[in-house]
C-alpha positions in Angstrom: -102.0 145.5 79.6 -99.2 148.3 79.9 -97.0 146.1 81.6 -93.6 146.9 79.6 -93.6 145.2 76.3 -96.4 143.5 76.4 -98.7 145.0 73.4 -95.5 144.3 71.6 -95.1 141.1 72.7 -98.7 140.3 71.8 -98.1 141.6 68.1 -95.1 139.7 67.5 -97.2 136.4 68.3 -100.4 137.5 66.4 -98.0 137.9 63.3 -96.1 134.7 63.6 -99.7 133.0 64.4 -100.7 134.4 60.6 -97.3 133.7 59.4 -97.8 129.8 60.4 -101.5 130.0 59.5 -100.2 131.4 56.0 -97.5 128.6 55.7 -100.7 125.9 56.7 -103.1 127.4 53.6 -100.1 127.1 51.4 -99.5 123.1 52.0 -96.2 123.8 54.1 -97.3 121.2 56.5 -93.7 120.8 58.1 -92.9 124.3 58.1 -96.8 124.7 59.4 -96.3 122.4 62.2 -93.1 124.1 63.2 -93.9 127.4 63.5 -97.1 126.5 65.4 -95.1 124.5 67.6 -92.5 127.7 68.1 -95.6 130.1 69.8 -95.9 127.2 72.5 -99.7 127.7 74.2 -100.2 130.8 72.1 -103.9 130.7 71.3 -104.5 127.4 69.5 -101.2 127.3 68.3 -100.9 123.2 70.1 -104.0 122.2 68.0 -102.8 124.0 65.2 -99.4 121.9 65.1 -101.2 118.3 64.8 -103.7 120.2 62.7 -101.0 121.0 60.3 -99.3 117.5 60.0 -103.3 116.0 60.0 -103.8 117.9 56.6 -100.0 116.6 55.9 -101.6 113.0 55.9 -104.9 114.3 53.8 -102.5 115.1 50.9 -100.5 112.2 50.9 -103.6 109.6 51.3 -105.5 111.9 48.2 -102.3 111.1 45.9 -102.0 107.4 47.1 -98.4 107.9 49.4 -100.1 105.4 51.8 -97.1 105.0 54.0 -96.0 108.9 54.4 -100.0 109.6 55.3 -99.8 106.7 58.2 -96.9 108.4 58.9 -98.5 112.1 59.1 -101.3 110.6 60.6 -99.7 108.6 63.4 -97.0 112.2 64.2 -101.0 113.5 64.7 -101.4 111.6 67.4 -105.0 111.9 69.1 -105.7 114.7 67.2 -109.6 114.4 65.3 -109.9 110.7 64.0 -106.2 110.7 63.0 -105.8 107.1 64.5 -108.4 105.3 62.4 -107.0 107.8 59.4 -103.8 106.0 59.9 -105.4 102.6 59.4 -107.5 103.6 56.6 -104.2 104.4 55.0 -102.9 100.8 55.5 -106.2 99.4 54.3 -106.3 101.2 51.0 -102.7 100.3 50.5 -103.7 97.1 51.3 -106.7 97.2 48.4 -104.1 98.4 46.1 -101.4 96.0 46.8 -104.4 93.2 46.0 -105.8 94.6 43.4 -102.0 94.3 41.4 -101.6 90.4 42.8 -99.0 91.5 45.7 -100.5 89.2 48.2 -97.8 88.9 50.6 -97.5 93.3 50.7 -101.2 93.4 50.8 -101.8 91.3 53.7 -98.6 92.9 55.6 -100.8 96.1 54.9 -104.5 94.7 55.8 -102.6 93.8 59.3 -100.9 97.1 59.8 -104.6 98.4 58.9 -105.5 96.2 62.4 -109.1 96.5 63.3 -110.2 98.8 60.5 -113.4 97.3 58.5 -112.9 93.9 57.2 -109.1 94.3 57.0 -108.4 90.5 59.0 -110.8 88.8 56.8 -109.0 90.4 53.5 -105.4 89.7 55.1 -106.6 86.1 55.2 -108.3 86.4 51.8 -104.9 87.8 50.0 -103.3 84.7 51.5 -106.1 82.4 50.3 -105.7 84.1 46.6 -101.7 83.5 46.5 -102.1 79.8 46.9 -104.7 79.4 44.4 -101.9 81.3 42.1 -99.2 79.1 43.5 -101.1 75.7 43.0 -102.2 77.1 39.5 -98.2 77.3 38.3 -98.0 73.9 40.2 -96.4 75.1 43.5 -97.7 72.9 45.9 -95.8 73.8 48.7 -95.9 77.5 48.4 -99.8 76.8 47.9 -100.0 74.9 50.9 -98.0 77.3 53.0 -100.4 80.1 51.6 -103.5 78.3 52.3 -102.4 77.3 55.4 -101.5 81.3 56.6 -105.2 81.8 55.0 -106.1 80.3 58.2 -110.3 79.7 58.1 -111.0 81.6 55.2 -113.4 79.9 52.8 -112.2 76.3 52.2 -108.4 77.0 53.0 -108.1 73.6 54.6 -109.9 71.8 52.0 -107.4 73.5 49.2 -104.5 73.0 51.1 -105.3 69.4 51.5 -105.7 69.1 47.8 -102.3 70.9 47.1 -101.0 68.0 48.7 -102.6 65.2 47.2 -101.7 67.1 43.5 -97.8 67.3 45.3 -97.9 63.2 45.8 -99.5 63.0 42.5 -96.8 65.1 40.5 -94.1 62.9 42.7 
């Protein structure tokens, strides 16, 4: 009402509400979340704040920073689906990783991607795939180590078994 300065009061916020709101449409995600943050329980100004770092981890995940988009997405907290974003981000890193032969990487990311999609069964399967790599350059024990972390993927046992009869063949 009249009280004081309130209508000033309530001007000041409305501008830095459009100032933050301006700083969101122009990709200043930090500077976004910030100024948000600054106008407390101002409207939606809370929401705004882990709306702001939420886009953050859109960006990044678009242009394949996998690890600064978990990041964004994790600083979201509860905000939308920001927790399953956050293990999407580990998956795909995961699916990139494999697709360049980085099996250890990719299954350290297909486990940080936890119970996203198939992201156990493709941790396992980027094991399976470095021992068949290692027993193809005849490194038997790496092989069997591999095949072994591959757990009960496909015929892991069988292959490790085999890694060790071609070990006491070679010796």
């Amino acid at each position: 009402g009249e009280y004081k300065d309130c209508a000033d009061k309530a001007v000041r916020f409305e501008n830095e509400y459009a100032a933050a709101s301006a700083l969101l449409a122009e990709g200043e995600y930090d500077n976004a979340k910030s100024a948000f943050e600054a106008l407390k329980d101002y409207a939606d100004a809370e929401k705004m704040a882990q709306e702001s770092i939420y886009q953050k981890g859109e960006k990044l995940l678009v242009v394949g920073d996998y690890d600064g988009a978990t990041a964004a997405y994790r600083a979201a907290g509860n905000y939308s689906d920001a927790v399953t974003k956050a293990k999407e981000a580990q998956y795909r890193k995961g699916e990139e990783l494999f697709a360049t032969s980085d099996y250890d990487g990719a299954t350290a990311a297909y486990q940080a991607a936890g119970d996203y999609s198939d992201a156990t069964t493709k941790a396992k399967e980027a094991q399976y795939k470095k021992g068949e790599s290692l027993f193809a350059t005849g490194d038997y024990d790496g092989a069997i180590a591999a095949y072994r972390a591959a757990g009960n993927y496909s015929d892991a046992a069988t292959r490790a078994k085999e890694a060790q009869y071609q070990k006491g063949k070679a010796m």
